[in-house]
LONUMI-994881 format. One record per residue (C-alpha): x, y, z; residue in one letter. Coordinates in pm, whole numbers, m for minus. Example, Ala and Ser with C-alpha at 12.3 -4.5 7.8 and 13.67 -1.06 7.14 Angstrom:
2
SITE       c1       c2       c3   resn
SITE     1230     m450      780      a
SITE     1367     m106      714      s
// end
This chain:
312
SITE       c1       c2       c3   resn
SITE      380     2558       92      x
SITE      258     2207       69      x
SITE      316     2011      407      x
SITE      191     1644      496      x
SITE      m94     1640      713      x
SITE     m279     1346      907      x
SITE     m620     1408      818      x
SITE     m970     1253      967      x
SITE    m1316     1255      970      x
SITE    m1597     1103     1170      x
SITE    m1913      979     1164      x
SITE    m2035      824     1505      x
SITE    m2424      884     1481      x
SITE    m2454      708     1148      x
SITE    m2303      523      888      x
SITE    m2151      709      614      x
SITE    m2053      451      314      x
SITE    m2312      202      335      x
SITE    m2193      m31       32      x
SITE    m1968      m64     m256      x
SITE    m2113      211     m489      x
SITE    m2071      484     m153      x
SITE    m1730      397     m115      x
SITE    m1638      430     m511      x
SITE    m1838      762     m497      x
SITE    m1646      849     m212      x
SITE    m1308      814     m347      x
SITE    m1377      973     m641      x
SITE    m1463     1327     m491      x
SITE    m1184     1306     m316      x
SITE     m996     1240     m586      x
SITE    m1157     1608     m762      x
SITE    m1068     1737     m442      x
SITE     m715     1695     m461      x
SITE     m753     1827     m818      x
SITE     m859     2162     m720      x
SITE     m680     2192     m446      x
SITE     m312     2141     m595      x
SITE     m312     1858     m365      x
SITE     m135     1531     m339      x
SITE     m227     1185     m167      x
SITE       26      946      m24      x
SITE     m224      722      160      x
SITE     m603      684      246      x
SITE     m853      440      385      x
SITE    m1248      471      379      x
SITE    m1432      294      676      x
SITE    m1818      269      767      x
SITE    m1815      557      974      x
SITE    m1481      770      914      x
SITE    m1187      822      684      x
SITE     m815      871      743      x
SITE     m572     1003      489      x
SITE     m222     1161      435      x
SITE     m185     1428      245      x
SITE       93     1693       94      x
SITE     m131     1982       67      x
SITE     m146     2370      171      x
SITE     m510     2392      176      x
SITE     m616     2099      436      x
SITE     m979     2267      514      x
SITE    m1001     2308      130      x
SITE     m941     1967       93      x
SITE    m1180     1844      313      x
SITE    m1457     2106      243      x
SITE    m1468     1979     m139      x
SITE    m1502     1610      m39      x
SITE    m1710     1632      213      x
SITE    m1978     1858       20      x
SITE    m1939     1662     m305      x
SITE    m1963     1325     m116      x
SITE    m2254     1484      143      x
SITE    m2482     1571     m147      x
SITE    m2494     1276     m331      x
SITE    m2528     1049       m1      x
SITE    m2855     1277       80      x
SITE    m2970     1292     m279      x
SITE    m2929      887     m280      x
SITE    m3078      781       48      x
SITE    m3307     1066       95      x
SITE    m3178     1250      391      x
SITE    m3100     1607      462      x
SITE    m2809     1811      648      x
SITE    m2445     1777      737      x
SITE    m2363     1415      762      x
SITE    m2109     1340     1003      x
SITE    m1938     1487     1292      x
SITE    m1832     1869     1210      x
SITE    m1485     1950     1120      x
SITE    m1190     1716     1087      x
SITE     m905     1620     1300      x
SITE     m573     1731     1133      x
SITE     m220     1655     1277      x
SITE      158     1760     1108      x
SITE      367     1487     1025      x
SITE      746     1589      976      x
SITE     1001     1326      982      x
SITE     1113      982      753      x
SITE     1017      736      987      x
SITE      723      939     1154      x
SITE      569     1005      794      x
SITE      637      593      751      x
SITE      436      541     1074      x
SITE      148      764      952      x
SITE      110      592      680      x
SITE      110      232      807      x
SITE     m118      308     1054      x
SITE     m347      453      803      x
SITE     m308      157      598      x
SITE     m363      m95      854      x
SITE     m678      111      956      x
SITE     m929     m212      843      x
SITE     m737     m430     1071      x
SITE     m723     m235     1345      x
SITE    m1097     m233     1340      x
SITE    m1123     m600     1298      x
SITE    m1299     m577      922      x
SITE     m960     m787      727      x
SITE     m721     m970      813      x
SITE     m436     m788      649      x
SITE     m461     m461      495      x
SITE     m406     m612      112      x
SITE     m771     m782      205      x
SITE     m938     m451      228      x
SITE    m1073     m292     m103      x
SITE    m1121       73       47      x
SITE     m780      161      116      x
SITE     m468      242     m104      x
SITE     m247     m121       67      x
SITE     m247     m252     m254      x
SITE     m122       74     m484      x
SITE      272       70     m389      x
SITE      515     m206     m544      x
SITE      248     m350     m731      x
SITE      491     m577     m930      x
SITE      706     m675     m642      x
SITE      380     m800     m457      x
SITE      218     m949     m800      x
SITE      m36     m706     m821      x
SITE       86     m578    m1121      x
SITE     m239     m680    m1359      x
SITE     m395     m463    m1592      x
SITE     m755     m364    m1561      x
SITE     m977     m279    m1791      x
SITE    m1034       64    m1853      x
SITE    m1308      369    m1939      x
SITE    m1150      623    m2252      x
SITE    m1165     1022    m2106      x
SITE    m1497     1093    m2248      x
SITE    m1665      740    m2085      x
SITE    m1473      882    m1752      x
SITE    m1613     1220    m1819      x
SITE    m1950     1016    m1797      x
SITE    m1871      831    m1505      x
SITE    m1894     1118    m1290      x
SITE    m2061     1433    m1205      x
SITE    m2078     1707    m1439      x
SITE    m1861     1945    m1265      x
SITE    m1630     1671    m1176      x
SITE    m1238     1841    m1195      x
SITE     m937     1553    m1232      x
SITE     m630     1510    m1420      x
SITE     m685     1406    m1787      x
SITE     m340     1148    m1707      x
SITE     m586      953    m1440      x
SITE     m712      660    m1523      x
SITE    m1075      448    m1383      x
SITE    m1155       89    m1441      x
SITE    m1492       m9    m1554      x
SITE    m1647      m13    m1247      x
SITE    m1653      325    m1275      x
SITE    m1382      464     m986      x
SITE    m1031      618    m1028      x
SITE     m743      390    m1005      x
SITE     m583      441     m666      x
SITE     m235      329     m797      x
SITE     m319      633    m1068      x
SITE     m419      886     m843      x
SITE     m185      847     m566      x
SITE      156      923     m517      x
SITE      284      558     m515      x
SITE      667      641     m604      x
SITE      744      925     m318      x
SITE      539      627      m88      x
SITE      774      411     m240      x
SITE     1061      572     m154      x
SITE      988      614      187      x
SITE      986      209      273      x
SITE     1284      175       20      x
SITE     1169     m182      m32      x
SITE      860     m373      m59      x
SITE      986     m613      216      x
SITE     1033     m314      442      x
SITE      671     m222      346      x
SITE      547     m569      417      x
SITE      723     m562      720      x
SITE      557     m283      870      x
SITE      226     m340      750      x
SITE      261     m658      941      x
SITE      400     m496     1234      x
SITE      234     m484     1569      x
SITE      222     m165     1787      x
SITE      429      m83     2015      x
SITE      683      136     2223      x
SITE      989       66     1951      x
SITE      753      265     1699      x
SITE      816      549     1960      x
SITE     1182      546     2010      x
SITE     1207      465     1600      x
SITE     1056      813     1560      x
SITE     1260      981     1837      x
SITE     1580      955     1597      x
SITE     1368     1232     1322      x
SITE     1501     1513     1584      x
SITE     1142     1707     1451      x
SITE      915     1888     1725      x
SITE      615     1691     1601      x
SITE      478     1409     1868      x
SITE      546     1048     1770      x
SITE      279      894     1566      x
SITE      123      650     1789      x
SITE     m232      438     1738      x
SITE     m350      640     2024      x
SITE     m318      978     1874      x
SITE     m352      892     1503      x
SITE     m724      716     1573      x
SITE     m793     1006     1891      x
SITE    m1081     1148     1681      x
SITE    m1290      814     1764      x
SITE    m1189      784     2125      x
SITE    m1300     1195     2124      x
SITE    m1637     1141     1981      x
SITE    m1865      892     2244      x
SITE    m1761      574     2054      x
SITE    m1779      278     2239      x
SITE    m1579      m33     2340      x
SITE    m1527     m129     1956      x
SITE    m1312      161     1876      x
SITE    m1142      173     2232      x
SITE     m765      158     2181      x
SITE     m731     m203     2333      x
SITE    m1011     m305     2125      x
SITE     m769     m233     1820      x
SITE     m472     m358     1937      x
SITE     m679     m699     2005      x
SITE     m784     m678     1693      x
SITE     m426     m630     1559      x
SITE     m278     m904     1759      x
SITE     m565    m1148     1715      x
SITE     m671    m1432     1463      x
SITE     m903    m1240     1237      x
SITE    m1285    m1359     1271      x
SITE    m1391    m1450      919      x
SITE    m1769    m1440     1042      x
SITE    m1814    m1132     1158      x
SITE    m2079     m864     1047      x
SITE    m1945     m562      908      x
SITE    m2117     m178      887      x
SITE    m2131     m280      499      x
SITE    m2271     m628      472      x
SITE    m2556     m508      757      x
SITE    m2617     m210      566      x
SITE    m2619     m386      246      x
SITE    m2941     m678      434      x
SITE    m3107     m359      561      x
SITE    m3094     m123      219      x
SITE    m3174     m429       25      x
SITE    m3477     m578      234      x
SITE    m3605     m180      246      x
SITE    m3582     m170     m132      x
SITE    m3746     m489     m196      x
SITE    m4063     m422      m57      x
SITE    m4395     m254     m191      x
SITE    m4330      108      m67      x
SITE    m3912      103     m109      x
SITE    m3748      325      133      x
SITE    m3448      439      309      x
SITE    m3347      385      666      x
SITE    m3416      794      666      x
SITE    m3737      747      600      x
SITE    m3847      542      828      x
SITE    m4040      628     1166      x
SITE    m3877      559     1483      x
SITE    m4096      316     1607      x
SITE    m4024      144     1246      x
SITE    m3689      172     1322      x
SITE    m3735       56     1660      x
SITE    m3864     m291     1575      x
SITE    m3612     m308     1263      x
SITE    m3353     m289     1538      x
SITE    m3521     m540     1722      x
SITE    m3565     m784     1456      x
SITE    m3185     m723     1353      x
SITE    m3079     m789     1667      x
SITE    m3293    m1106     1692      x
SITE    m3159    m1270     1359      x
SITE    m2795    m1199     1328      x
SITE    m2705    m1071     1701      x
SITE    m2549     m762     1655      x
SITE    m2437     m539     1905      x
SITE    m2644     m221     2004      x
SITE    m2397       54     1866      x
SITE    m2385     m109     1551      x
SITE    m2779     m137     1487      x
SITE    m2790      223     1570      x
SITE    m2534      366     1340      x
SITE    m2668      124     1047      x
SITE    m3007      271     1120      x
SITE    m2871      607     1123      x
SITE    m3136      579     1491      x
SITE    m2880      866     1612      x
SITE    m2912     1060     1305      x
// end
């Protein structure tokens, strides 16, 4: 029996999409993941170092076993790197409940905000904000598109997905094809209600909103829906009033994201004579790379190390 499940996984160590083509990779596995697992998404979001998604399936370790292989091999294949990459296992948690499945996914949603890479959640490619009343919203464009057999060349050869999907040029699924938009749909009733609460701040009436399900399952709460990261040695910039902050705050166009350091490092690495990976560098390379980094664009320590994979 399919039930929806919170699911998340985490990468503190190391960054685990390090530019566009990772994160397109990355949703398409899970997308052949869902596929051979009879399984259905309702909402998902891809950052740096984790992923959060809501899912209707019966086979949750399934799920995540196919992704994370699929996904694992190609990121060591790519960047020439060996082993499990990211923290083992997943954190998994019931959702039961109207307005607690609502909360689930809004938080999931507003995942980019809450760690201060967009302003809204609409801003943020990596996440499914921008699937669900596409016409209401003006989103409702069409894209260009591959034919089955260009698809079928898109992606691996054992690649499983539904012939009825369809994938833009850039070579990754369409999330408003994939996903489960009209049961998401339904949920918020309206796409002011859905506007609403993806502008929403956090707080205690989220709690008593979810009291009124009458389910046994704990209210869905920033605290507990983002716990894997407090769990795992992260620092201050996942601490829970580091999101809130960055939730009630005016967004800070100027920051450095995990992807746009990546994307200086990977590039500058590839550029030269002998082109390399972060993996295969030395430490002491790695050591004055950090240095250097640190010099020119002032990034904090945590975020050198996990771009550097210096944990890994």
């Amino acid at each position: 029996m399919k039930t929806l499940k919170h699911l998340c996984y985490t990468s503190h160590g190391e960054v685990m999409f390090r530019n566009v083509d990772d994160m397109n990779y990355a949703f398409n596995s899970l997308c052949s993941a869902l596929y051979k697992t009879d399984s259905i998404c309702l909402a998902e979001a891809f950052i740096s170092t984790h992923h959060h998604g809501c899912y209707l399936t019966s086979l949750p370790r399934e799920l995540m076993h196919i992704h994370r292989t699929s996904y694992t091999k190609y990121f060591n294949n790519k960047y020439g790197r060996t082993g499990s990459l990211g923290e083992k296992g997943f954190f998994m948690q019931e959702i039961d409940g109207l307005r607690h499945q609502v909360s689930a996914i809004t938080y999931v949603l507003k995942n980019p905000v809450h760690h201060g890479i967009s302003a809204t959640p609409f801003a943020y490619p990596y996440c499914s904000a921008n699937a669900f009343f596409r016409k209401d919203l003006g989103k409702d464009f069409s894209p260009r598109l591959l034919t089955s057999e260009q698809i079928r060349m898109s992606l691996p050869r054992r690649a499983e997905f539904d012939p009825s999907w369809k994938m833009g040029t850039e070579g990754v699924f369409l999330r408003e094809s994939v996903l489960e938009t009209a049961m998401v749909e339904s949920l918020y009733s309206t796409p002011q209600a859905f506007n609403y609460m993806l502008s929403r701040k956090s707080g205690e009436d989220w709690v008593k909103e979810q009291d009124m399900d009458s389910v046994s399952c704990p209210p869905v709460t920033l605290e507990n829906i983002e716990s894997p990261l407090f769990t795992g040695g992260s620092g201050k910039e996942d601490s829970l009033f580091h999101m809130l902050q960055n939730e009630r705050s005016r967004f800070n166009r100027s920051v450095m994201t995990d992807l746009r350091l990546c994307g200086i490092v990977d590039m500058e690495l590839a550029s030269g004579k002998a082109p390399r990976t972060v993996y295969q560098l030395s430490n002491e390379e790695k050591i004055c790379l950090a240095n250097e980094i640190h010099r020119r664009f002032h990034c904090g320590k945590e975020q050198i190390r996990r771009c550097l994979a210096m944990n890994g």
